[in-house]
C-alpha positions in Angstrom: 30.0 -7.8 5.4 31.7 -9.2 8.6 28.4 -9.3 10.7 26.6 -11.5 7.4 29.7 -13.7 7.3 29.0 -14.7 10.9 25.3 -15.3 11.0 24.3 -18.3 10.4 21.1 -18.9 8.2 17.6 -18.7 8.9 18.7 -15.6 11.4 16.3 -13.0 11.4 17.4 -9.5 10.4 16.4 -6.2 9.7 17.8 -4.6 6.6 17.4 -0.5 5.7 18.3 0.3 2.4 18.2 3.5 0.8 14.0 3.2 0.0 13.4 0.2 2.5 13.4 -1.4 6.1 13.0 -4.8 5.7 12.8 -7.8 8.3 13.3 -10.8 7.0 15.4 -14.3 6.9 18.7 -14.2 6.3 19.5 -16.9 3.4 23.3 -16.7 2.3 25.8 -13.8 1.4 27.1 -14.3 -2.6 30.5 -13.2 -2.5 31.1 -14.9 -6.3 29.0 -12.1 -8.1 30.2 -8.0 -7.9 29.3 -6.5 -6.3 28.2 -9.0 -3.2 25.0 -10.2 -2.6 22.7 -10.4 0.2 20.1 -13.1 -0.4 16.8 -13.5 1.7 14.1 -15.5 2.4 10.9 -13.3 1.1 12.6 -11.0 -0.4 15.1 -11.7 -3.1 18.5 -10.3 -2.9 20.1 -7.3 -2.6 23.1 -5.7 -4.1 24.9 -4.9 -0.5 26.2 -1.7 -2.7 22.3 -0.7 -1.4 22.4 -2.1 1.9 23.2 1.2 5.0 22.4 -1.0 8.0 21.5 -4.4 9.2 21.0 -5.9 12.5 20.7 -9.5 13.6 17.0 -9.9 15.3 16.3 -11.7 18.4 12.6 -13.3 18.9 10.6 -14.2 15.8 8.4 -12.0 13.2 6.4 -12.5 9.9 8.4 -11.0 6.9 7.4 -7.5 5.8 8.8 -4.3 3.9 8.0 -1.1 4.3 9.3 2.4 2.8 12.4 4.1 4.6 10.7 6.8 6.7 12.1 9.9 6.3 13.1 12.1 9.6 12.4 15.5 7.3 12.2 18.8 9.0 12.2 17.5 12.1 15.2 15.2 12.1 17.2 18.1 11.1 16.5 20.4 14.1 17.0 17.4 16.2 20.3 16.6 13.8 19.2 12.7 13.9 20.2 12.4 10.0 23.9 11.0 10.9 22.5 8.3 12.8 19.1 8.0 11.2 19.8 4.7 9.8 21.3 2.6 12.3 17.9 4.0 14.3 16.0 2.3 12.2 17.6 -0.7 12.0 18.1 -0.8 15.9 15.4 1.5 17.3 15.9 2.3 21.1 11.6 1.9 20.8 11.4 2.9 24.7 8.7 5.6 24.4 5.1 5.5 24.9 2.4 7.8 24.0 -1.1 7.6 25.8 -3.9 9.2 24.6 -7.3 9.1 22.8 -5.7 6.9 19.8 -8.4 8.6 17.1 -7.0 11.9 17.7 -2.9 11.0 17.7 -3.3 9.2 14.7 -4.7 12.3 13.1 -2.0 14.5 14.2 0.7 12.0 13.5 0.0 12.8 10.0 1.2 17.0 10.4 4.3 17.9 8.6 6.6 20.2 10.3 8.7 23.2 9.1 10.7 25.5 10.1 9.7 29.0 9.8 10.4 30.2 6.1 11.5 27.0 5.4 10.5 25.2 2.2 9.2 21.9 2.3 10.9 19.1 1.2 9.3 16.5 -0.7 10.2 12.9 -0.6 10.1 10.9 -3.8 7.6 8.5 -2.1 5.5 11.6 -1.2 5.4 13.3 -4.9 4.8 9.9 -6.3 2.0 9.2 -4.5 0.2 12.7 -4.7 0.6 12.3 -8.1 -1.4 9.4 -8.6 -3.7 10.5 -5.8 -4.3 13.5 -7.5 -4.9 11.7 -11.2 -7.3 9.0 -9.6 -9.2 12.1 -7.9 -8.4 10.3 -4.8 -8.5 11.8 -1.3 -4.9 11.6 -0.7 -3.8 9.3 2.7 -0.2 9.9 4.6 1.8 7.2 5.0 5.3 6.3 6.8 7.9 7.1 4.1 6.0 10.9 3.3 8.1 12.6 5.9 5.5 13.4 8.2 5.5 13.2 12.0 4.5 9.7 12.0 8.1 8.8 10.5 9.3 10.5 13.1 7.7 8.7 16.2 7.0 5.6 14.2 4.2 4.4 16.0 4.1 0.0 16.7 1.8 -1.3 14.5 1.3 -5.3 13.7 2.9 -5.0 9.8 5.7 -2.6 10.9 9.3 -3.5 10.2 11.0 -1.2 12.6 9.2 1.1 15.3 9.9 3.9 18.3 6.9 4.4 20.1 3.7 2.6 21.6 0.3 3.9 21.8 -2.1 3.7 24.2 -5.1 4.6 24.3 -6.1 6.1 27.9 -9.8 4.8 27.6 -8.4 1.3 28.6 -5.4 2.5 30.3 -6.0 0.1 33.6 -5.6 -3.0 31.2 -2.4 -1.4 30.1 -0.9 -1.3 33.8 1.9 -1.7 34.3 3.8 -0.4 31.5 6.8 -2.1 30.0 9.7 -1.9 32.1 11.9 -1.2 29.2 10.0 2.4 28.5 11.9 5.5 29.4 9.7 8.4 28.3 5.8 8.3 28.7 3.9 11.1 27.3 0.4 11.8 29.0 -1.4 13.7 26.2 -4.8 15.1 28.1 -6.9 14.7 30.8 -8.0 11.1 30.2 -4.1 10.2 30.1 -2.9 12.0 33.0 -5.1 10.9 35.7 -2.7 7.7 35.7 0.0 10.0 36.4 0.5 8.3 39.8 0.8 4.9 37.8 3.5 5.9 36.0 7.1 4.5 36.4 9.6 6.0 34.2 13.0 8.2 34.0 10.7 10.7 32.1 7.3 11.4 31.9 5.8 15.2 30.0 2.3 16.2 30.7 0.1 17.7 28.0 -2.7 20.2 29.1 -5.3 22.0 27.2 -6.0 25.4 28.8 -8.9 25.4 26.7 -11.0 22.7 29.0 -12.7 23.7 31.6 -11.7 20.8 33.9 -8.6 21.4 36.1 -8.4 18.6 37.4 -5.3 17.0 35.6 -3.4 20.6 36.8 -4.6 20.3 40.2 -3.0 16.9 40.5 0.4 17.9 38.6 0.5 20.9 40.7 -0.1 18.9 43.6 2.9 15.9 42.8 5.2 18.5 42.4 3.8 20.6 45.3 4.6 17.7 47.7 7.1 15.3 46.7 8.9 17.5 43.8 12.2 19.2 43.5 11.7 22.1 40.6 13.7 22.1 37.5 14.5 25.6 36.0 13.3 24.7 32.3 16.1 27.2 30.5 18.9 26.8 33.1 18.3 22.8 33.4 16.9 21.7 30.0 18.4 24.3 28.0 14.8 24.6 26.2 12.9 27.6 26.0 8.9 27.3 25.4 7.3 28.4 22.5 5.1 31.8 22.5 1.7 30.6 23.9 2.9 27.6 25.7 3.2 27.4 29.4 5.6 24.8 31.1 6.9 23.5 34.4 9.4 20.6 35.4 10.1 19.0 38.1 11.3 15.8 39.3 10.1 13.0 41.7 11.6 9.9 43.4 10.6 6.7 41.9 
């Protein structure tokens, strides 16, 4: 209540509620009803009983609301529920993912379990396989369903909050640099990795597919680390263990 008493109106902020991130303009904070209430430009007002996190915006940005995205399965092995919503409402947004953009889309839409674990179903999610299901309607995920999407939350142009950029590595020289303020790049296949050398960040993980004939992304990963890498002992380092059929080596490189 301290931060809306200070701001002064017209200030952008980003709101998370228990269902909602909102960005929006900040109108006036109505002390006289009970509880409180937070008023907003586009968006009505708010009992701040339902309010977990708000941040005051810099820069400027239409009004939208989108559903909460859940961090599901994979929140909980990476224990981000205690601080999931101040994430959203201040994402760090200093990852980038390059790729073909067809094919990370797709699998931005997986759900992830643990092993034996049953799958938990958000509201949003049951609600709208429900109606998908009585409209005979191929059924579309969508940030809120707890899918890996919420999870990365890719940038898109109607997005209240986000983590990650895509890019696609088709038009990866107009893309060059990258943001300064990015400090994980994943290079997901051949296409991607090829701009290894163009690559300025504190972390940067290679994806291969043993599958593809061309070794040519390898070759030049074997060859960085070869001649200007010190190896990393994955377990003793990272304190990360691959999965069964995944092969992994680390190593770092002066920028």
């Amino acid at each position: 209540m301290e931060v809306l008493r200070e701001t002064a109106p017209g200030a952008l902020v980003r709101v998370v509620t228990g269902t909602k991130v909102i960005v929006d303009r900040f109108i006036a904070l109505n002390e006289s009803t009970t509880p409180p209430r937070l008023r907003l430009a586009s968006f009505s007002q708010w009992q701040l009983t339902h309010v977990r996190e708000l941040r005051v915006l810099n820069g400027s940005q239409e009004p939208v609301a989108t559903a909460r995205p859940s961090a599901g399965a994979l929140g909980r092995i990476a224990h981000l529920q205690e601080t999931w919503g101040s994430r959203l409402a201040a994402p760090a947004a200093d990852l980038a993912i390059v790729g073909t953009l067809t094919w990370l889309r797709e699998e931005l839409d997986a759900f992830l379990y643990l092993a034996g674990e049953d799958p938990d179903r958000p509201p949003k999610l049951t609600g709208d396989l429900a109606r998908a299901s009585a409209k005979r309607k191929p059924y579309k995920v969508d940030v809120g369903h707890g899918s890996l999407a919420d999870v990365v939350l890719p940038k898109q142009p109607k997005a209240a909050t986000w983590f990650t950029r895509l890019y696609p590595a088709s038009r990866m020289e107009d893309e060059l640099p990258l943001a300064k303020d990015l400090t994980a790049v994943v290079l997901d296949g051949s296409s991607a990795i090829k701009h290894l050398g163009e690559i300025e960040a504190s972390v940067v993980i290679c994806i291969l597919d043993r599958s593809v004939a061309d070794e040519s992304a390898a070759e030049l990963i074997v060859q960085l680390r070869n001649t200007r890498g010190e190896p990393v002992a994955i377990r003793e380092d990272l304190d990360w263990s691959q999965p069964a059929g995944v092969e992994a080596l680390a190593f770092t490189v002066a920028l």
